[in-house]
N, C-alpha and C positions, 0 to 999 in steps of 0.2 A: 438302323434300328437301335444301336448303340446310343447314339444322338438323342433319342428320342428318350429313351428312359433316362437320359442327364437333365432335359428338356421338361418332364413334365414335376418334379420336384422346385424345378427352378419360377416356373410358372406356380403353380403354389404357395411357392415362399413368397415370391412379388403380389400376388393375388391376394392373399393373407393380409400382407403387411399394407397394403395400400387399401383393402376393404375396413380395415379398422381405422381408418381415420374420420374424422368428423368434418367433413368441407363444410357444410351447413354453421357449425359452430365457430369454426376459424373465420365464415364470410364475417356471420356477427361481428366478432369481438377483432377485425381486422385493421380499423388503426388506433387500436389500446398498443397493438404489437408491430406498429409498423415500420419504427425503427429498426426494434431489434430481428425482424425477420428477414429484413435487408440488409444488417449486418451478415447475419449468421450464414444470406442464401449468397453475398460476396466472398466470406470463408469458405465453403462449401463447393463453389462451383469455379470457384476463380482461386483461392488463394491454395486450394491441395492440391486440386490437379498441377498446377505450378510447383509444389513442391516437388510432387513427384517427378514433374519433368526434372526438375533441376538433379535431382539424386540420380534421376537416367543418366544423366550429363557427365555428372561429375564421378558416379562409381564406372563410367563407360560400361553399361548393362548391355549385355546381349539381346535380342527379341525375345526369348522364352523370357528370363527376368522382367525386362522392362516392358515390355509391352502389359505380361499382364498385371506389374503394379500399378502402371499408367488406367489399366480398368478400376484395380481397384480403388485408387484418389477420384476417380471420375462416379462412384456409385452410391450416393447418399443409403446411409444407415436404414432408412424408415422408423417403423416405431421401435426396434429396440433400443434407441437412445431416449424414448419417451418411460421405458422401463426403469433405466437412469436416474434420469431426473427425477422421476416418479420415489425409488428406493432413496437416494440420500436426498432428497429434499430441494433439487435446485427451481430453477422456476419453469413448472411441466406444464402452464400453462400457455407461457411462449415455447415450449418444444414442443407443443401440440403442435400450434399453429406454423412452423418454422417443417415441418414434417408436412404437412397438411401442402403448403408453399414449394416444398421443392420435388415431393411427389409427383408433382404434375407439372414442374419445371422440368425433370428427368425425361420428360416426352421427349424434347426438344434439345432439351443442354447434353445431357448424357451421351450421344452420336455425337453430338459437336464436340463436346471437349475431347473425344476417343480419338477423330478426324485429326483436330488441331494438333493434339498432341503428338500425337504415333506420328504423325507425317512431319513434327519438328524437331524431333526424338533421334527418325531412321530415314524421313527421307524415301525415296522409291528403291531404298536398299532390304525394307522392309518387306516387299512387294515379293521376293523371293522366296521369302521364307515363311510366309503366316499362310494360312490359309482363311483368305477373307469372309469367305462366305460362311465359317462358321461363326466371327464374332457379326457378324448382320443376321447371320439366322437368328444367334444370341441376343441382338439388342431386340427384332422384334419378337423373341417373345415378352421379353423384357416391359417393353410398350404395349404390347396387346394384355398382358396381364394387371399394369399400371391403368389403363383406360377401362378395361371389366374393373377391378378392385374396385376402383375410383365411382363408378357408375354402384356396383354393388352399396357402397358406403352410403352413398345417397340414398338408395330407395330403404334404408333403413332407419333414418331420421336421425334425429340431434342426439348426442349424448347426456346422459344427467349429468350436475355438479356433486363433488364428492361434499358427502355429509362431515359438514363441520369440523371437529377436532379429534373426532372419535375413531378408532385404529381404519385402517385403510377395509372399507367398505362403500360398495355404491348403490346408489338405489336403483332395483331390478325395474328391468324397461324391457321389452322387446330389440328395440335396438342396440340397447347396451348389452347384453346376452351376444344376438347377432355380432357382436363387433368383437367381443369377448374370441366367440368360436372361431373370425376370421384369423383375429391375429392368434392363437393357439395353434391352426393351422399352418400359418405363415413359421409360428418359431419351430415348427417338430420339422416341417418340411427344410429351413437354416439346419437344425441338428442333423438330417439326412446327407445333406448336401457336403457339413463337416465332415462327420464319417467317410463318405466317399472319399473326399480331397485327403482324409488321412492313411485309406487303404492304397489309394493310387501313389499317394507320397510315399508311401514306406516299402512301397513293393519293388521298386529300382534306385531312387532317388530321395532317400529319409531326408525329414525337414531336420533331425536334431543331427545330418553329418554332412553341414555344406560348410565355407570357409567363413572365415569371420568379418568377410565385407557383405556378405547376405543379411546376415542379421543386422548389419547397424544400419545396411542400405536402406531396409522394408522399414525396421521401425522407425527412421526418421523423420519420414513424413507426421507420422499420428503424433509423435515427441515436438517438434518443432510446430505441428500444427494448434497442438494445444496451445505452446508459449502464445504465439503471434495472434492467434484469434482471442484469446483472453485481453492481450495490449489491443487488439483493434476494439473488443467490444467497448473497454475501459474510454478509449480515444472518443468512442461515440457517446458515452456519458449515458453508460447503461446501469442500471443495479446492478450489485456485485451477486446476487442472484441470478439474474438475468447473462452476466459475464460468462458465469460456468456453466451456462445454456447453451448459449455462441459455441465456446468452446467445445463442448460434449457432440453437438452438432457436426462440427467443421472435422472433428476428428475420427468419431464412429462413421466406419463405412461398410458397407454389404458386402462380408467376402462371397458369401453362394452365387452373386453374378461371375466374381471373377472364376470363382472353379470351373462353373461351364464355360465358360470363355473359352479360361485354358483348355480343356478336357475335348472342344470343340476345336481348335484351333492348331493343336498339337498331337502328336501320335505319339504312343510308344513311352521310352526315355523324355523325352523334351516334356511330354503333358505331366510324366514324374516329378521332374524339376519347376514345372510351370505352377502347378498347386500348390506347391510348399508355398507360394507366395501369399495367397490368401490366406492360406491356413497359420503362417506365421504371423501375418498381422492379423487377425483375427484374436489370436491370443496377446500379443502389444498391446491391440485397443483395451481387450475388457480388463487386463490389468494393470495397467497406466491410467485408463480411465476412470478406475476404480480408486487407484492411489489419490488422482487427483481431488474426484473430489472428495474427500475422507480429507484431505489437506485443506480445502477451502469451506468444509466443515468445522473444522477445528480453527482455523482463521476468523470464522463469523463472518464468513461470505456468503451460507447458503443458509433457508429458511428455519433451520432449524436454530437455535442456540448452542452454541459449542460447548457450552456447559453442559447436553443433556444427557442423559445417558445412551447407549449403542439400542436398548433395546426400546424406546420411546423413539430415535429416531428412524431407525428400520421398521417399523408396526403403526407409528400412528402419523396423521393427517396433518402435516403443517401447513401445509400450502396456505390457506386461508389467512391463517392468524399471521403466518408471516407476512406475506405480500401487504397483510394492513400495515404490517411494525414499518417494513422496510418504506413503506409508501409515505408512512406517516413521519421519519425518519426525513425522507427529500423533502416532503411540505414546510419543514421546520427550518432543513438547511436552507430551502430556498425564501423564505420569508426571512431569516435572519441573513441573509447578502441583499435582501433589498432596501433593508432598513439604514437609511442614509443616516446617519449620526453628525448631524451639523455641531462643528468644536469653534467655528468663529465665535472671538471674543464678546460680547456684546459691549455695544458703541459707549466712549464715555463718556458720563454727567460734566456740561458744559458750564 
């Protein structure tokens, strides 16, 4: 019974977060962003869960720790990294699509990576200690929420495009309403599932009184993950917009799948110390994420101008005007590398 009220918050949050994406839109505009959603869905499902193996490795984590950070590098954000990009300005139009992409890659990848990993992590040592059948009851509801969401998001049609320049405002649709209430649903249901993971943490096993290899262990992943996916977007020769997408992407992850994980998988003390893990990287992400990009703002990495004020780019609409500068920007570079500038002499008068 217990299970079941952890269960239907988490269903929720996944329901939420996966009914407010726009698949119909993403199909459109799907090789505008084909690159970079390829980039971002090899950060995301290949290069975190890797990191987290590696931090399993190297901090030699127990299975309460490591197993459920290993959930946590294996659980794509949804849209609150589309919140992100959205707030300072990166390009939310590839983190639609890039959300949209791995939503329904989570069907499939998400068990897989959990599989691969835990069993190269622990081994049949694992097998002792977890109770399996909570994180499989976990992933399907996990899936069965991801395929309702996903099925919901469709029968509500395409989203509008945001009006021009004019502070963040969208035109009222049916569907965009619809998609509104999903994801609202989805984040109150995430704050629910916080709370829990903070009253379960703090009642045996407090997150702010573990040792000081917990802390550098959890947040390394999202730290190191930022670096490397930013150099890997760069490597594909993405916009420096598009860059801090990758990044934001590859780094925000879902802690409310890992809490019921843990909370499912652990009893007692252990599911005490098991949540702190999501619950601490959960606060890592939004303020490291946060840091970052406020950093590649003020660089003139992201759509906004680093000139402009805090309260123009929190409140109004760049996306458009940017993505033309930055677009118009590569057409320029790239027409002045083609221009071959012949310096041979001309031949001399005989």
């Amino acid at each position: 019974m217990q299970q079941i009220a952890y269960f239907v918050p988490l269903f929720l949050l996944v329901f939420g977060l996966s009914a407010s994406v726009d698949v119909r839109q993403a199909w459109v505009e799907r090789k505008r962003f084909g690159r970079g959603v390829v980039c971002g869905l090899l950060c995301q499902f290949v290069l975190l869960p890797f990191l987290g193996f590696c931090v399993v490795k190297i901090f030699d984590l127990g299975e309460v720790y490591g197993v459920t950070l290993l959930v946590v590098t294996s659980s794509p954000g949804g849209s609150y990294s589309n919140w992100w990009c959205s707030l300072l300005n990166a390009d939310l139009a590839l983190s639609v699509a890039m959300t949209t992409a791995s939503t329904i890659l989570s069907l499939g990848l998400l068990p897989l990576n959990l599989i691969i990993w835990v069993t190269a992590a622990y081994g049949t040592r694992a097998d002792r200690h977890l109770r399996w059948s909570g994180l499989f009851l976990s992933i399907g509801v996990v899936l069965a929420a991801i395929l309702l969401g996903l099925a919901a998001g469709v029968a509500f049609g395409s989203a509008e495009e945001p009006v021009g320049d004019a502070p963040r405002k969208q035109k009222s649709s049916k569907g965009t309403k619809a998609r509104a209430f999903f994801n609202a649903l989805g984040q109150l249901s995430g704050v629910a599932l916080i709370a829990v993971a903070f009253l379960v943490s703090s009642r045996d096993e407090p997150v702010w009184d573990k040792h000081a290899g917990f802390y550098v262990a959890v947040a390394l992943p999202c730290l190191v993950g930022l670096a490397l996916s930013t150099v890997l977007a760069a490597a594909a020769s993405l916009t420096k917009p598009a860059r801090a997408t990758v990044a934001v992407e590859c780094a925000y992850q879902n802690p409310g799948i890992a809490t019921v994980v843990a909370l499912s998988m652990f009893d007692g003390d252990k599911a005490s110390r098991a949540v702190g893990v999501p619950l601490y990287y959960g606060f890592i992400e939004a303020v490291f994420i946060g840091l970052y990009l406020v950093g590649m703002w003020k660089a003139g990495w992201l759509l906004a101008p680093p000139d402009a004020s805090v309260h123009s780019v929190l409140l109004w609409n760049w996306q458009e005007k940017g993505r033309e500068e930055v677009e118009g920007d590569a057409e320029s570079a790239a027409t002045e590398s083609a221009v071959v500038v012949d310096e041979t002499p001309p031949p001399s008068s005989r």
